[in-house]
N, CA, C and O atoms as a Tinker XYZ file with bonds, in Angstrom:
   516  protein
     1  N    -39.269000    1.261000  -17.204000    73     2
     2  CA   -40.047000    2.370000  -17.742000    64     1     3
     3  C    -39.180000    3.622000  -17.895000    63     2     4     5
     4  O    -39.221000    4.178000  -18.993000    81     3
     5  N    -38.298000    4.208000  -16.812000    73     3     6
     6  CA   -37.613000    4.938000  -17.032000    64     5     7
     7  C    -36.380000    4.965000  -18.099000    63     6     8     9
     8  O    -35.638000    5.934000  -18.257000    81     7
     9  N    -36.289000    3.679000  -18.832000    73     7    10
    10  CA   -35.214000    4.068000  -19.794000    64     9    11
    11  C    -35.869000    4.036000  -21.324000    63    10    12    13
    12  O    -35.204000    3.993000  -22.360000    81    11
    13  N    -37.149000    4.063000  -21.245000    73    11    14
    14  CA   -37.734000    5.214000  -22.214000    64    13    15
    15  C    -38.474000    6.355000  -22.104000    63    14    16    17
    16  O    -39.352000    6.811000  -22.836000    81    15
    17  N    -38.010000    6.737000  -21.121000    73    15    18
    18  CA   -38.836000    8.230000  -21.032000    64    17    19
    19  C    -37.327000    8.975000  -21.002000    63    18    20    21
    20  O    -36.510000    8.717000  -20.118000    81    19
    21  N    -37.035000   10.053000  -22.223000    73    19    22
    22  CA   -35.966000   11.174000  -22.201000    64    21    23
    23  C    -36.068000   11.898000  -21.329000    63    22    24    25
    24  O    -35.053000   12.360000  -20.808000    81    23
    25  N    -37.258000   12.215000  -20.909000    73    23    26
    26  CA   -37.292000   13.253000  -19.518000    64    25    27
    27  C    -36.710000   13.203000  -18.313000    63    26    28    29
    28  O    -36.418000   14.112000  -17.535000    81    27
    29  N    -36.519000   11.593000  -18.217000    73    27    30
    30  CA   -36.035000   11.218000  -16.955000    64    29    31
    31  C    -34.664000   11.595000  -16.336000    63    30    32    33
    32  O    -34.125000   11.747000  -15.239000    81    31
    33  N    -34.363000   11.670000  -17.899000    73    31    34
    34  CA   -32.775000   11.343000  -17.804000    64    33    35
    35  C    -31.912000   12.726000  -16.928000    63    34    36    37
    36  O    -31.091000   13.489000  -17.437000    81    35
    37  N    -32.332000   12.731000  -15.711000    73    35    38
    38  CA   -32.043000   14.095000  -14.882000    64    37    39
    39  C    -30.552000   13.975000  -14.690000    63    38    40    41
    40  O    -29.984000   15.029000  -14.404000    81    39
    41  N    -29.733000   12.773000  -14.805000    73    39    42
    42  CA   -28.617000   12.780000  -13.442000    64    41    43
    43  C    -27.590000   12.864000  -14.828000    63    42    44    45
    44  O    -27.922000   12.247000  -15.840000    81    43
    45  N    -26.297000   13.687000  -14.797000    73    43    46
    46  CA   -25.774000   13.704000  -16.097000    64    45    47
    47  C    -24.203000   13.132000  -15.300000    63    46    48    49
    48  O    -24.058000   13.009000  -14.083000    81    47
    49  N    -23.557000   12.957000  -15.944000    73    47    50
    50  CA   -22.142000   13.171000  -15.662000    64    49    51
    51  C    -21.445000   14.132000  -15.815000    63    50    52    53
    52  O    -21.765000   14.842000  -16.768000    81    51
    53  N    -20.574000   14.449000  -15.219000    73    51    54
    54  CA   -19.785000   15.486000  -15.066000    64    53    55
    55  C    -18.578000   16.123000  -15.928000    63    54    56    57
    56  O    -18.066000   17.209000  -16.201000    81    55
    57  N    -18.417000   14.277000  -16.263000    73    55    58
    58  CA   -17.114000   14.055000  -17.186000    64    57    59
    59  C    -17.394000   14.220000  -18.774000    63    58    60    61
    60  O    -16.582000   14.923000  -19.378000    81    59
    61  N    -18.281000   13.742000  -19.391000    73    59    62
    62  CA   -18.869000   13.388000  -20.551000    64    61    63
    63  C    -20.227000   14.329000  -20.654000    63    62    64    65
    64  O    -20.362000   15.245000  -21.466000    81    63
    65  N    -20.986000   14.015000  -19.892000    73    63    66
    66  CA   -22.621000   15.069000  -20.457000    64    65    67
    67  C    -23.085000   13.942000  -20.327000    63    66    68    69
    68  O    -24.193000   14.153000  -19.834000    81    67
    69  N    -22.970000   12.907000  -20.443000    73    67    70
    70  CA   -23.763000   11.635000  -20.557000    64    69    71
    71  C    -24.608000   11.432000  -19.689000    63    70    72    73
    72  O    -24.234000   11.286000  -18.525000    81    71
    73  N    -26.491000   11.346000  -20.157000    73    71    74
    74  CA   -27.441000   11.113000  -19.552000    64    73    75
    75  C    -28.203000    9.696000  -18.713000    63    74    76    77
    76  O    -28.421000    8.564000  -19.146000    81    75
    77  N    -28.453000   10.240000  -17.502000    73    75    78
    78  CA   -28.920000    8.134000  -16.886000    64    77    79
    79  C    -30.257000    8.437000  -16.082000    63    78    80    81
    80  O    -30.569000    9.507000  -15.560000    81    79
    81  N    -30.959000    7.275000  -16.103000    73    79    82
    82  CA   -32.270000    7.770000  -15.374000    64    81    83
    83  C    -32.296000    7.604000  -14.418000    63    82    84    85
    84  O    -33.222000    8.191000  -13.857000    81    83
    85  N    -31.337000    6.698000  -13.457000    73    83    86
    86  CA   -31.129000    6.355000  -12.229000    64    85    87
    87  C    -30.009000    6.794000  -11.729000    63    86    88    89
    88  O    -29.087000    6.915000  -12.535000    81    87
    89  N    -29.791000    7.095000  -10.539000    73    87    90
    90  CA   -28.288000    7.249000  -10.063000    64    89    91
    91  C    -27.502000    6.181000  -10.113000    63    90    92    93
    92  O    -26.322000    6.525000  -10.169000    81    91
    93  N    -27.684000    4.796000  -10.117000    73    91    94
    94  CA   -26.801000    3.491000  -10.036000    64    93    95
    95  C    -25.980000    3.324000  -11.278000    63    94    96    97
    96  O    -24.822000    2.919000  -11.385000    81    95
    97  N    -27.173000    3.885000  -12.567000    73    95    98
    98  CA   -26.315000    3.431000  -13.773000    64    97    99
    99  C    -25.204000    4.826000  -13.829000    63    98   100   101
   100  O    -24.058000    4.608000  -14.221000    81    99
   101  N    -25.577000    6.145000  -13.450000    73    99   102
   102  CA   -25.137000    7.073000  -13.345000    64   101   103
   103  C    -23.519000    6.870000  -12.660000    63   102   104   105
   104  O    -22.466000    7.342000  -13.089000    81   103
   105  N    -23.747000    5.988000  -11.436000    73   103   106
   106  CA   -22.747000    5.948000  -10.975000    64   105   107
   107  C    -21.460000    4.554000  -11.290000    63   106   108   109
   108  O    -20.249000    4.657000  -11.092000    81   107
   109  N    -22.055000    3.566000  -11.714000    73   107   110
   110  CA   -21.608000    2.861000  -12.280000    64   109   111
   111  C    -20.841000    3.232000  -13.226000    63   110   112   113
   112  O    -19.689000    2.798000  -13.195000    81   111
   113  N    -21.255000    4.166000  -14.374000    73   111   114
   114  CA   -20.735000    4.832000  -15.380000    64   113   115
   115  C    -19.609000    5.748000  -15.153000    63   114   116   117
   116  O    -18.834000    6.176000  -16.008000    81   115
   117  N    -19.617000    6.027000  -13.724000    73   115   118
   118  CA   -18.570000    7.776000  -13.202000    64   117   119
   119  C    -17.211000    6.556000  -13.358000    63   118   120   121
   120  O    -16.215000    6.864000  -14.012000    81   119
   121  N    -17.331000    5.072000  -12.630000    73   119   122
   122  CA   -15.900000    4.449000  -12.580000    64   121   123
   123  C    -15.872000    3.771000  -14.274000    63   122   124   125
   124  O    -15.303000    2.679000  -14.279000    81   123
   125  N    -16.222000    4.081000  -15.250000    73   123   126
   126  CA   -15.407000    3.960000  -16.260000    64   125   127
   127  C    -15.007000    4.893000  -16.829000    63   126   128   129
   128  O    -15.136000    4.883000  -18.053000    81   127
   129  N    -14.409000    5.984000  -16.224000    73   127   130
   130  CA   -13.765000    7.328000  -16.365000    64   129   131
   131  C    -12.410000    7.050000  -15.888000    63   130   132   133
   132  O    -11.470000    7.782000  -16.198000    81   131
   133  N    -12.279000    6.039000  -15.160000    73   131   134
   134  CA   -11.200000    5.723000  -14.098000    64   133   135
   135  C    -10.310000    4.072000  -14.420000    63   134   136   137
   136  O    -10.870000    3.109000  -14.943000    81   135
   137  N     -9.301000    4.083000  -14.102000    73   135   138
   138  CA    -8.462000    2.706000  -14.353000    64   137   139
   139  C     -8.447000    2.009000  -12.620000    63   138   140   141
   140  O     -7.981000    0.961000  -12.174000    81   139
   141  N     -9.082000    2.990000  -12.067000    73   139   142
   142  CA    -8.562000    2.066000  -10.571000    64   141   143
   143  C    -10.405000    1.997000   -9.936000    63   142   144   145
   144  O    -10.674000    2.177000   -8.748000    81   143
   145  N    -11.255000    1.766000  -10.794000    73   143   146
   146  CA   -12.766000    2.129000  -10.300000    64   145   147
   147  C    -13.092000    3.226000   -9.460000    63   146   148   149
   148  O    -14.263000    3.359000   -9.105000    81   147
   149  N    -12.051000    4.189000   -9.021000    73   147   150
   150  CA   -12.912000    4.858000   -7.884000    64   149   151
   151  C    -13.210000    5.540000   -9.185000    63   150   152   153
   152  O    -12.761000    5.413000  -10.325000    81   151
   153  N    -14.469000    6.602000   -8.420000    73   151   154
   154  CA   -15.318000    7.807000   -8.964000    64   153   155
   155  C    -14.401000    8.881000   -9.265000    63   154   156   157
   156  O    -13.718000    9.104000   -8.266000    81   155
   157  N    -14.000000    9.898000  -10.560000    73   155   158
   158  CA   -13.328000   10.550000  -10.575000    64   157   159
   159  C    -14.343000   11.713000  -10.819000    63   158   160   161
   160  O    -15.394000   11.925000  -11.425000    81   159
   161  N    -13.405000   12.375000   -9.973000    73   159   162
   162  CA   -14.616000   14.271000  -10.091000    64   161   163
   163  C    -14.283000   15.190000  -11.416000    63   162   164   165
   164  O    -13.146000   15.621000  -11.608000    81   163
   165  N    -15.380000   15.453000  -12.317000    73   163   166
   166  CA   -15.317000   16.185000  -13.236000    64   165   167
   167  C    -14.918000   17.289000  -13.301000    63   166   168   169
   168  O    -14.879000   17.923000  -14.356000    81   167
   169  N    -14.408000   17.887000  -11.780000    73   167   170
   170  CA   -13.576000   19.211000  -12.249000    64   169   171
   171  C    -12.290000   19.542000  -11.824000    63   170   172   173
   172  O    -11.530000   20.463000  -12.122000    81   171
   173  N    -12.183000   18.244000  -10.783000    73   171   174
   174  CA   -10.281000   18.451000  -10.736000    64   173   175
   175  C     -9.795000   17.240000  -10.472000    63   174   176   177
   176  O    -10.599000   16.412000  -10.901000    81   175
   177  N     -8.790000   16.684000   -9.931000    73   175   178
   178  CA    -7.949000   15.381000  -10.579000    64   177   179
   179  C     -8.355000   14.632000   -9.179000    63   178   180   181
   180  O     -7.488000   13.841000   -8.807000    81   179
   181  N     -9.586000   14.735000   -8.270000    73   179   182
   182  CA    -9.339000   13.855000   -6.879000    64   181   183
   183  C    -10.306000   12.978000   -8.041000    63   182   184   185
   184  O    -10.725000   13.200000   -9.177000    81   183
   185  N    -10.401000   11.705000   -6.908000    73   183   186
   186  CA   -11.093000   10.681000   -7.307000    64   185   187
   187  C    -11.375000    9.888000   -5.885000    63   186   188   189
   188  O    -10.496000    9.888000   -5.022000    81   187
   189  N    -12.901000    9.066000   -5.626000    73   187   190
   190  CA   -13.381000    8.717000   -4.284000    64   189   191
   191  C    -13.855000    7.756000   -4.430000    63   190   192   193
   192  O    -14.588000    7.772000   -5.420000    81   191
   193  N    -13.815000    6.414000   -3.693000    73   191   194
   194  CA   -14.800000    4.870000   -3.514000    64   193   195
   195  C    -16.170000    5.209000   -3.612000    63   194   196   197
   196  O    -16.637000    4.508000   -4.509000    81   195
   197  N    -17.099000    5.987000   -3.098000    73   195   198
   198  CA   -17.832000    5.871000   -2.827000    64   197   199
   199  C    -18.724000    7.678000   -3.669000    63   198   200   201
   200  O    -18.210000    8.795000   -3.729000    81   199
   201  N    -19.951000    7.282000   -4.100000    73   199   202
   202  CA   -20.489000    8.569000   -5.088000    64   201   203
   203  C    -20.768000    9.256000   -3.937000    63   202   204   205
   204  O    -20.086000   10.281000   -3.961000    81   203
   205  N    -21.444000    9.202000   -2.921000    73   203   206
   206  CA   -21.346000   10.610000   -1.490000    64   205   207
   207  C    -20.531000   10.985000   -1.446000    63   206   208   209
   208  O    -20.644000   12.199000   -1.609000    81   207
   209  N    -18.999000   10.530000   -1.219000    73   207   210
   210  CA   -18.318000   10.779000   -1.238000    64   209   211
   211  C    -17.872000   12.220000   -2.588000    63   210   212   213
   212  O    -17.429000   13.366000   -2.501000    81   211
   213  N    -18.186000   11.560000   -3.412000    73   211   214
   214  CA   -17.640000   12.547000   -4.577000    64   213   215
   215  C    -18.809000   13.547000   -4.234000    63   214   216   217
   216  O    -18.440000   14.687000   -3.953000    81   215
   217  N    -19.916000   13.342000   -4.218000    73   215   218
   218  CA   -21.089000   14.564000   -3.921000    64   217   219
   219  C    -20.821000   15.839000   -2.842000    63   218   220   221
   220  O    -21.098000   17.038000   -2.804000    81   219
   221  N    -20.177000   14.945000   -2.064000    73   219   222
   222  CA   -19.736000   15.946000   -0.883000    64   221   223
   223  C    -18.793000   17.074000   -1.344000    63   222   224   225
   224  O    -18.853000   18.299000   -1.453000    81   223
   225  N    -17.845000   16.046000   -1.577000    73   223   226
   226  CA   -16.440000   17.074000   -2.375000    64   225   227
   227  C    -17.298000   18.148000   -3.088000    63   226   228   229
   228  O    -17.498000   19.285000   -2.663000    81   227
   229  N    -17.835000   17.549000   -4.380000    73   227   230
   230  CA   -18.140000   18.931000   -4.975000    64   229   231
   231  C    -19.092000   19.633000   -4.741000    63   230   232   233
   232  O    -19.177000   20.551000   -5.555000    81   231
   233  N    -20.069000   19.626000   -3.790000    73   231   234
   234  CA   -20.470000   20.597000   -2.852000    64   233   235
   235  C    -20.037000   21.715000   -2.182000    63   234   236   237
   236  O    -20.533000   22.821000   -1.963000    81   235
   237  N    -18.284000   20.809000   -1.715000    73   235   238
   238  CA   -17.930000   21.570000   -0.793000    64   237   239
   239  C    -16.778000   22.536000   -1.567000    63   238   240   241
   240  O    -16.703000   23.763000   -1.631000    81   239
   241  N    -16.057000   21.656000   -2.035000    73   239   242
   242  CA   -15.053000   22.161000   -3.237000    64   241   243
   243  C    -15.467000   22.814000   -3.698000    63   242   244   245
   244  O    -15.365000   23.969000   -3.285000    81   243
   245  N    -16.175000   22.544000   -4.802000    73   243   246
   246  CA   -16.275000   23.294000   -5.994000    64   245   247
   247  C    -17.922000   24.402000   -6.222000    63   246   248   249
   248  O    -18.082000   25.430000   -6.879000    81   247
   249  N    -18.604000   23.848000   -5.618000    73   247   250
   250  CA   -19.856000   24.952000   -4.995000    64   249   251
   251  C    -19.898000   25.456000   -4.027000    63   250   252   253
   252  O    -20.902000   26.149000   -3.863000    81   251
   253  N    -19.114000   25.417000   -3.138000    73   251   254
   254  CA   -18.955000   26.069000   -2.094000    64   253   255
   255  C    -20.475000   26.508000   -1.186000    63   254   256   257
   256  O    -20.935000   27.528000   -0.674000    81   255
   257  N    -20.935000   24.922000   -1.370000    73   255   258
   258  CA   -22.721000   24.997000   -0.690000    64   257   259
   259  C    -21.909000   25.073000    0.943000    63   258   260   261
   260  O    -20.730000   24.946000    1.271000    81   259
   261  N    -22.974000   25.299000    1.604000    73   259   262
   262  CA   -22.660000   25.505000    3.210000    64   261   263
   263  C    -24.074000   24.802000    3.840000    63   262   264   265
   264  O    -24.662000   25.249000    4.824000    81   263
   265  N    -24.451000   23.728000    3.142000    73   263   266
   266  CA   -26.284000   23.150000    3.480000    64   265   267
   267  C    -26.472000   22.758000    5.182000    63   266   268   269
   268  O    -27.589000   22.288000    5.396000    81   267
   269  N    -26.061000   22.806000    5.764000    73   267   270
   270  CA   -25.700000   22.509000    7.420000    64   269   271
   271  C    -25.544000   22.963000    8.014000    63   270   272   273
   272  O    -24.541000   22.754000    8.696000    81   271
   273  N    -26.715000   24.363000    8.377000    73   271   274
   274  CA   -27.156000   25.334000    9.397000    64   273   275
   275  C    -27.096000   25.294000   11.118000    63   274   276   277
   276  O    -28.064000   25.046000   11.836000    81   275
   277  N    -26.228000   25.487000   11.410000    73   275   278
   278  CA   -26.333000   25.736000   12.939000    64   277   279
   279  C    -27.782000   26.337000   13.672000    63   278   280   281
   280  O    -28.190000   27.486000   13.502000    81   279
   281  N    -28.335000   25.485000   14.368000    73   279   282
   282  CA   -29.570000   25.658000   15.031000    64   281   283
   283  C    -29.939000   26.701000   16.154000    63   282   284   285
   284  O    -31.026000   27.110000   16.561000    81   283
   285  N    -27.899000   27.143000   16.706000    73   283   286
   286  CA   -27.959000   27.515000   17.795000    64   285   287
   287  C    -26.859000   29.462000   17.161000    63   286   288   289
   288  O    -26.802000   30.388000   17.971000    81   287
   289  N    -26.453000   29.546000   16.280000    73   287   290
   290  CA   -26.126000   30.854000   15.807000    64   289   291
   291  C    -26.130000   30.937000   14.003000    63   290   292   293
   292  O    -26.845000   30.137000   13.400000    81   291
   293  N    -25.451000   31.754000   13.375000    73   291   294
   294  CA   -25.955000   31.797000   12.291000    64   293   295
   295  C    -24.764000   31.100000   11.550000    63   294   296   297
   296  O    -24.826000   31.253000   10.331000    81   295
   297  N    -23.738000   30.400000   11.978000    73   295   298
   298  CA   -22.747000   29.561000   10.940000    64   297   299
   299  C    -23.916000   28.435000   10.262000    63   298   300   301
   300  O    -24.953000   27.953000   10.719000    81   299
   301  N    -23.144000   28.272000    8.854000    73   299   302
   302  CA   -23.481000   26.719000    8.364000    64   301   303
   303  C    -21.866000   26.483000    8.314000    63   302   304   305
   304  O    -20.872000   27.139000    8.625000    81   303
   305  N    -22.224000   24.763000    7.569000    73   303   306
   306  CA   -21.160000   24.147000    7.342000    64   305   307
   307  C    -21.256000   23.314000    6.459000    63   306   308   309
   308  O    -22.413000   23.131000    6.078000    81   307
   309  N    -20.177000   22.491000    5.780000    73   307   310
   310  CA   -20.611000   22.231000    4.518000    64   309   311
   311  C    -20.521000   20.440000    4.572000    63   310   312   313
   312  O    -20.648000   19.705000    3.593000    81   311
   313  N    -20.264000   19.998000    6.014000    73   311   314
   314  CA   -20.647000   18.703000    5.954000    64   313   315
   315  C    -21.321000   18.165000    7.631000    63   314   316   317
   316  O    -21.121000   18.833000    8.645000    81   315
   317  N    -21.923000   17.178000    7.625000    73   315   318
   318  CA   -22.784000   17.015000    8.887000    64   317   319
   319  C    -21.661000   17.009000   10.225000    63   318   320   321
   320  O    -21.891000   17.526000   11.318000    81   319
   321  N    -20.617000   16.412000    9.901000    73   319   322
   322  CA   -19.426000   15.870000   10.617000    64   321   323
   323  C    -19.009000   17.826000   11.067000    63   322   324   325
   324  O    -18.744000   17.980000   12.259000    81   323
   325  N    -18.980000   18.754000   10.445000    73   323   326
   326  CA   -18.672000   19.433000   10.917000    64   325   327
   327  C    -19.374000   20.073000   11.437000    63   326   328   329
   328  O    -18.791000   20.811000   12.231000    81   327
   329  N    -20.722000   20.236000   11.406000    73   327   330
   330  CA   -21.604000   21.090000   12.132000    64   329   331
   331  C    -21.676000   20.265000   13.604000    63   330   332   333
   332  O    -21.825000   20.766000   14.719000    81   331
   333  N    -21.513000   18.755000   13.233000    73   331   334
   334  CA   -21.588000   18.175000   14.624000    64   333   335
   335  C    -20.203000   18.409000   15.836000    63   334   336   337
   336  O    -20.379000   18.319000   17.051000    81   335
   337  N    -18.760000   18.741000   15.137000    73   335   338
   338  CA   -17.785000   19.276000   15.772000    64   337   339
   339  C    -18.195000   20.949000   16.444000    63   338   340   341
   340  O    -17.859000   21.355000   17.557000    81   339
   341  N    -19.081000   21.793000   15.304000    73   339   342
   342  CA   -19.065000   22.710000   15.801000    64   341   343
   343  C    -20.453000   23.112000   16.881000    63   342   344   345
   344  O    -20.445000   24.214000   17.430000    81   343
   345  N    -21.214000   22.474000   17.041000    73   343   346
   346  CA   -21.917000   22.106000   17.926000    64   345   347
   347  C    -21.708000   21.856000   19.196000    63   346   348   349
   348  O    -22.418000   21.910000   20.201000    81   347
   349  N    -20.269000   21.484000   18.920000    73   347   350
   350  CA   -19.921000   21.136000   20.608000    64   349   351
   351  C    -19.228000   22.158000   21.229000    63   350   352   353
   352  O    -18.844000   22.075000   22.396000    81   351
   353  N    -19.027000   23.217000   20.442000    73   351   354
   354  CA   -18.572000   24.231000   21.097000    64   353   355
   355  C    -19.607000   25.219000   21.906000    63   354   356   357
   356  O    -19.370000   26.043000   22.789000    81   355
   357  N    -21.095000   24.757000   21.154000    73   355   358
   358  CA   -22.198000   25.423000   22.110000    64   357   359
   359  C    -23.078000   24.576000   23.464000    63   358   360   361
   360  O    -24.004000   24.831000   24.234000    81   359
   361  N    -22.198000   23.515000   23.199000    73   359   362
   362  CA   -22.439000   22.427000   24.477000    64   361   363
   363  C    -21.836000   22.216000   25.533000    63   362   364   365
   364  O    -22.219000   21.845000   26.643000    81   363
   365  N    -20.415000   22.596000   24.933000    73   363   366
   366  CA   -19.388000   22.439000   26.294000    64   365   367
   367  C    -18.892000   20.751000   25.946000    63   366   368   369
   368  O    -17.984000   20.456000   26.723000    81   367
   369  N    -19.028000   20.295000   25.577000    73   367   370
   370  CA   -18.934000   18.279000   25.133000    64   369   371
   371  C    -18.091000   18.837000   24.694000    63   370   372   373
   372  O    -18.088000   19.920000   24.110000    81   371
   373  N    -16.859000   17.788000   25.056000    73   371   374
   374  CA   -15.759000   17.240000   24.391000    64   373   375
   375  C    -15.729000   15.259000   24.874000    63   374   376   377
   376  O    -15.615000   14.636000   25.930000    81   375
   377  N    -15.888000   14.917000   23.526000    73   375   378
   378  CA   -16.276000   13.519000   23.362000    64   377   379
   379  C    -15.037000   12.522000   23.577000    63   378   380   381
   380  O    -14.891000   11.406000   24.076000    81   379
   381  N    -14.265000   13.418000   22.990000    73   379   382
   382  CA   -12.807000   12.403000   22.233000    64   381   383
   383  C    -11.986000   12.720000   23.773000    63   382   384   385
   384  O    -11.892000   13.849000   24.255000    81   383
   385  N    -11.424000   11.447000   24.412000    73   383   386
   386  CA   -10.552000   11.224000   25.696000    64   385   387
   387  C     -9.115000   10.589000   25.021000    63   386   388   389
   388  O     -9.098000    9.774000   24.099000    81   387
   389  N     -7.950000   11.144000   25.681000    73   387   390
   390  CA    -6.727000   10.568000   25.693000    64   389   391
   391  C     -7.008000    9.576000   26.703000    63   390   392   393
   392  O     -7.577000    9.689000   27.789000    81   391
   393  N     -6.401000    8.403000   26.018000    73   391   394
   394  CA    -6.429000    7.070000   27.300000    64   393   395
   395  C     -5.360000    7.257000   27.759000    63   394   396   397
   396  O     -5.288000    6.490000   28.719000    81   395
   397  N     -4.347000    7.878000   27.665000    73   395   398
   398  CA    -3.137000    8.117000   28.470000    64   397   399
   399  C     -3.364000    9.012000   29.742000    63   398   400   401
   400  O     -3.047000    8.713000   30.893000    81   399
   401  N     -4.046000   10.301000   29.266000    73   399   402
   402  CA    -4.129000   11.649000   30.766000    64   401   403
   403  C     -5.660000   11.902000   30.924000    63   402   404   405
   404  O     -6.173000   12.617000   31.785000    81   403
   405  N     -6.202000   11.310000   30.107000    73   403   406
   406  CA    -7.844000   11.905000   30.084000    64   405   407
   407  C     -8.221000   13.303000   29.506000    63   406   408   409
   408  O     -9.382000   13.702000   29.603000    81   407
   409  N     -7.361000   13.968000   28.972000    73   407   410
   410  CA    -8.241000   15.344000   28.533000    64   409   411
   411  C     -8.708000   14.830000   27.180000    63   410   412   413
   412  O     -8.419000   14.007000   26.312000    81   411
   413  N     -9.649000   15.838000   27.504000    73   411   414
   414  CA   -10.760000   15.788000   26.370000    64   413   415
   415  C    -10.371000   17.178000   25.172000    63   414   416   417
   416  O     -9.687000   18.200000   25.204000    81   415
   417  N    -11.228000   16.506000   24.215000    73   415   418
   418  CA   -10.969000   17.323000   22.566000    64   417   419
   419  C    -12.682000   17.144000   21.732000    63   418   420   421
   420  O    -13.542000   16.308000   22.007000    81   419
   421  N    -12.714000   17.782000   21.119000    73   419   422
   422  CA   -13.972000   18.138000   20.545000    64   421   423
   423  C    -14.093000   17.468000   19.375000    63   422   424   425
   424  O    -15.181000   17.041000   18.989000    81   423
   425  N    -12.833000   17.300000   18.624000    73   423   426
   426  CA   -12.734000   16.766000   17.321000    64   425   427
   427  C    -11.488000   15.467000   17.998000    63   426   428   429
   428  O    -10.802000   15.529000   19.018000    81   427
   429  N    -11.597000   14.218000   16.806000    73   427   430
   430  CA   -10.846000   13.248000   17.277000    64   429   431
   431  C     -9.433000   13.606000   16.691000    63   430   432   433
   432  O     -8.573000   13.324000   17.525000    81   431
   433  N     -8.881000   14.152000   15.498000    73   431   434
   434  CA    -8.063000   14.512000   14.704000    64   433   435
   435  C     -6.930000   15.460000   16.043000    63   434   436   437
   436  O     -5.704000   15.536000   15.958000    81   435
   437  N     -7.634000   15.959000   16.969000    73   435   438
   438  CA    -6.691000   17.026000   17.787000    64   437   439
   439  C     -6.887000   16.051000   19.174000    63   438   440   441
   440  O     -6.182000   16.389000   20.124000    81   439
   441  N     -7.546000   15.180000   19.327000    73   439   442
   442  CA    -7.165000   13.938000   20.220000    64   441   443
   443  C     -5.979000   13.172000   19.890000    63   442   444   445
   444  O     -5.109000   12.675000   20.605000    81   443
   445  N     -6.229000   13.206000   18.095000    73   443   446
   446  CA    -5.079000   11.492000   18.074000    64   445   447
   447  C     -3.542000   12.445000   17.873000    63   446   448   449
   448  O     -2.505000   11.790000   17.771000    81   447
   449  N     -3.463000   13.955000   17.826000    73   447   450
   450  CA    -2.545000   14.941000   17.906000    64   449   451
   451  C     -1.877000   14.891000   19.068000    63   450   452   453
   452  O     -0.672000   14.719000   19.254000    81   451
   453  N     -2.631000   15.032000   19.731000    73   451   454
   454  CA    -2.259000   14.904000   21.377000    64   453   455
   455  C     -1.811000   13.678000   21.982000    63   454   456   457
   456  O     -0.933000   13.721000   22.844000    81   455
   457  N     -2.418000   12.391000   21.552000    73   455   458
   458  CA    -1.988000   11.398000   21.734000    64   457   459
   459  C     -0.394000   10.726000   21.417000    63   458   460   461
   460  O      0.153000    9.835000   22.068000    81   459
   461  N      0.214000   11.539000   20.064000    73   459   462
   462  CA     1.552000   11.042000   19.116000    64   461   463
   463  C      2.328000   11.752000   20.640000    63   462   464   465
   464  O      3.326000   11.281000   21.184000    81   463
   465  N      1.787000   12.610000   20.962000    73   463   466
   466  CA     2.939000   13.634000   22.249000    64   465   467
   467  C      3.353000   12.250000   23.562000    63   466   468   469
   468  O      4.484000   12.088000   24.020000    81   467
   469  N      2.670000   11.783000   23.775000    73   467   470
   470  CA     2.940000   10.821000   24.737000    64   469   471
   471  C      3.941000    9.912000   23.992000    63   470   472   473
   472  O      5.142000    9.905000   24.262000    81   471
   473  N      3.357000    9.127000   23.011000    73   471   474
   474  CA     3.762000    8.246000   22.556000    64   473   475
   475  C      5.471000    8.295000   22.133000    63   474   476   477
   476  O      6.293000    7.380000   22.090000    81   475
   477  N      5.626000    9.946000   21.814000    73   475   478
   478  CA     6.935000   10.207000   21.480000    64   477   479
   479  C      7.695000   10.553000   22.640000    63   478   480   481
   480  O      8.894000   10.353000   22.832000    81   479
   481  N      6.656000   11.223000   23.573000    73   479   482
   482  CA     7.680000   10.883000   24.961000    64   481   483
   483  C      8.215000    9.707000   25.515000    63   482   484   485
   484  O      9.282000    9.505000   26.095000    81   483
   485  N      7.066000    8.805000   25.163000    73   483   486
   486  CA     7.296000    7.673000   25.772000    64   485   487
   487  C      8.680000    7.073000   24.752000    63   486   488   489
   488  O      9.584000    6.680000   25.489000    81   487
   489  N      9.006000    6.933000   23.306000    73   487   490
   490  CA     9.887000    7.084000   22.619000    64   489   491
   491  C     11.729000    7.412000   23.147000    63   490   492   493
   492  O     12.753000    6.730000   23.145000    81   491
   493  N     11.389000    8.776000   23.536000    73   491   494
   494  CA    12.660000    9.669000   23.967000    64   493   495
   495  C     12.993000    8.940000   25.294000    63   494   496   497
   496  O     14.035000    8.285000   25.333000    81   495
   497  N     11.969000    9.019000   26.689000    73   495   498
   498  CA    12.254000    8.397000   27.647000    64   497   499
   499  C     12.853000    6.840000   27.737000    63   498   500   501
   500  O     13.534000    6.377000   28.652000    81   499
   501  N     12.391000    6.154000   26.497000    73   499   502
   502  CA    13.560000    5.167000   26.759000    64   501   503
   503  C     14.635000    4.787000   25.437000    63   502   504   505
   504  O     15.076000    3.766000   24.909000    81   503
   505  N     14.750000    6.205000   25.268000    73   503   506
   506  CA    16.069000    6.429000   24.621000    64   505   507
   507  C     15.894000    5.989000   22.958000    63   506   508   509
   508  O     16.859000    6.075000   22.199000    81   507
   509  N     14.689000    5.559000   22.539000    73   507   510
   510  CA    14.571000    5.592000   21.374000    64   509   511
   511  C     14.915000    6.376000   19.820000    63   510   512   513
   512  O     15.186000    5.910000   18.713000    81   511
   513  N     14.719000    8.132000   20.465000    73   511   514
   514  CA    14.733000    8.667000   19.738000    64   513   515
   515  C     15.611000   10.264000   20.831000    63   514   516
   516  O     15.867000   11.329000   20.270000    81   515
């Protein structure tokens, strides 16, 4: 039914203007913009597996939405992953453990940071490097 009703046709592309009544054909359509199937973003040269993926980006990129309100002061943030990092700064939680010394980190990215430090000690100490 929806691919005769013109009204429907809400979801456009980015690349072309080209109208779809569903998001599937919508998105189906974003990887023939592309030689390697991922989704390429209509306003600068990234390209992503997955259409959230591209939604996010240009949310965050290129609209500079902030939809992910902190419950507990007045920051937002512009993806769930980060409001949930910054959340833990009003909790006191730090989730992420070094299995080497045990300290804790809030985000895993400044865990697996901390982690290369051992690993390269461990490196130097037996003369590796």
């Amino acid at each position: 039914m929806c691919f005769h009703i013109k009204e429907d046709m809400a979801r456009v592309c980015g690349i072309c203007s080209k109208r779809f009544p569903i998001k599937n054909l919508l998105v189906e359509h974003l990887r023939t913009h592309s030689n390697d199937g991922r989704i390429p973003c209509g306003q600068c040269d990234k390209s992503f597996m997955w259409y959230q993926d591209l939604l996010n980006h240009e949310r965050s990129s290129h609209l500079k939405e902030k939809p992910y309100p902190c419950k507990l002061c007045d920051k937002s943030f512009q993806t769930q992953k980060s409001l949930r990092f910054h959340s833990y700064r009003h909790s006191g939680e730090k989730p992420y453990l070094c299995d080497v010394c045990g300290k804790d980190f809030r985000q895993p990215t400044a865990m697996k940071q901390h982690r290369l430090k051992h690993f390269k000690d461990e490196l130097r100490k037996s003369g590796i490097i």
